[in-house]
C-alpha positions, 0 to 999 in steps of 0.5 A: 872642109870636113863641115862641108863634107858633113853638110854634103853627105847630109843633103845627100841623106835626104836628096838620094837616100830618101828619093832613091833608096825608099822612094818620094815617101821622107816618113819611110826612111828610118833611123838605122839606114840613116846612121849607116849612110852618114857613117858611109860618108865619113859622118859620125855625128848628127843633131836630133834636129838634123835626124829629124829632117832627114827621117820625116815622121812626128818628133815623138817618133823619129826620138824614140828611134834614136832611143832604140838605137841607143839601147842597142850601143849604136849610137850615144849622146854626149849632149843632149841632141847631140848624137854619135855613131859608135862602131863596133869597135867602140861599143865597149866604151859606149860611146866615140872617144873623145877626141874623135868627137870634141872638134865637131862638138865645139863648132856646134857651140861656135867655141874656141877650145884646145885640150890641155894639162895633162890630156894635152902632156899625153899626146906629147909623150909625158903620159906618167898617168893616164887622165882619167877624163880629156881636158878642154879648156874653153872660155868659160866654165862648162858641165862635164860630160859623161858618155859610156865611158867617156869623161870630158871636163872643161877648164875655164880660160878667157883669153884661150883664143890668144894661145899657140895651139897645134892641130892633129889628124883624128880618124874623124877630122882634127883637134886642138892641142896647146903647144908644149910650151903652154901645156907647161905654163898651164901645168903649174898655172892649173895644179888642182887639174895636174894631180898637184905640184909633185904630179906636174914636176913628174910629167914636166920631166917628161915634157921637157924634151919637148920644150923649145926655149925660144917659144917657152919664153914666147908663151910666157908673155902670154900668162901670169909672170906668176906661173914662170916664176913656178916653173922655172923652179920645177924645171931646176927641180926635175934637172933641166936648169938650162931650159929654166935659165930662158925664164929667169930674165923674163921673172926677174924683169916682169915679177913685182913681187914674191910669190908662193909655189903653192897659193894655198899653203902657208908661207911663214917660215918658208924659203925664198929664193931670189931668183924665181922670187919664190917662196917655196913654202911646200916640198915638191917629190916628183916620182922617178921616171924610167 
């Protein structure tokens, strides 16, 4: 629906604004009324190509436009060729943020997505520290984007389009969130993107309240038994033994073998605990939250 919209406010731009507003001339158009007009219709977002169509003029001129409204924070370029309008009450941060972007930016890319880890925690409450950038996870690996102030990282998983998401109103449309269920799951499955394992058993005391026993056990048929098996034993540790009891059918059945909390730490001498068949081979201190 808001694609549609984006496509109808762009023919617009160009059948009305063009015709109507600076008459049969397309080259008279310029960049500034063209921003004005698609954020007027609820668009914050264009392509170089898409301006290019709608202005009229030489590439080389309808680009160094764009520049000059770059230079004066109207708009910013996340991508390259890919543009956004900021208002005025964003030019701080010299650019939308990101979740006012995100969804837009994936379609261009005909991408599954959803955010995640501690991005996704945040918007259920568990906001023990802000993420310095959004996470996204997507299929594959992807560079960073940097955007004014804006940071967006993407984390690679194959298999996203299998996971349960929840879909929440933006100011400019909707993004993708992973369930808590699989925030959790993914919390432990990703600790090098959690601030590691005593940072993820802060936010996952947080998130607990969140938590739904039966889709926590849904969502872990989904992911490594290996991540249950961490989990669980975070889950014990930051006092929520009745949620981790779910688990413990579904490790003992399905886990083949013992495995670490922390994979790359050393295991010798550590203790086992049968019944996450875990070996904790490295102490987890989660802060205390108020």
């Amino acid at each position: 629906m808001g694609k549609n919209r984006n496509a109808r406010a762009r023919r617009l731009c160009l059948n009305v604004m063009t015709s109507v507003v600076f008459g049969e001339n397309c080259n008279a158009m310029r960049a500034i009324e063209y921003i004005k007009y698609l954020a007027s219709n609820g668009v914050h977002h264009f392509s170089s190509s898409e301006a290019m169509e709608a202005i009229g003029g030489t590439p080389p001129a309808v680009r160094a436009q764009l520049r000059r409204l770059k230079r004066q924070g109207l708009i910013a370029e996340p991508l390259r060729g890919f543009h956004v309008i900021v208002p005025p009450e964003y030019m701080r941060l010299g650019c939308l943020p990101a979740d006012h972007f995100i969804h837009q930016l994936m379609q261009r890319w005909s991408e599954p997505y959803y955010v995640g880890l501690l991005s996704a925690a945040e918007r259920y409450g568990a906001a023990h520290q802000r993420p310095q950038a959004t996470q996204v996870m997507v299929r594959r690996n992807r560079k960073a984007i940097a955007c004014g102030l804006v940071r967006i990282v993407f984390i690679a998983r194959g298999d996203i389009d299998r996971m349960p998401v929840r879909k929440f109103n933006t100011p400019r449309g909707v993004l993708r969130y992973s369930t808590p269920e699989v925030t959790a799951l993914e919390l432990v499955g990703y600790p090098g993107h959690a601030g590691g394992l005593s940072n993820v058993a802060t936010v996952l005391s947080e998130l607990a309240e969140e938590l739904d026993a039966e889709k926590l056990l849904e969502s872990a048929g989904l992911c490594p038994v290996s991540w249950s098996q961490r989990l669980g034993h975070l889950l014990e540790q930051v006092g929520q033994g009745d949620l981790a009891q779910t688990l413990v059918p579904f490790v003992q059945e399905s886990a083949r073998s013992y495995t670490s909390l922390r994979r790359a730490a050393a295991i010798r001498g550590a203790r086992r605990v049968a019944k996450w068949k875990l070996i904790v081979n490295v102490e987890v201190e989660p802060d205390a939250v108020l």
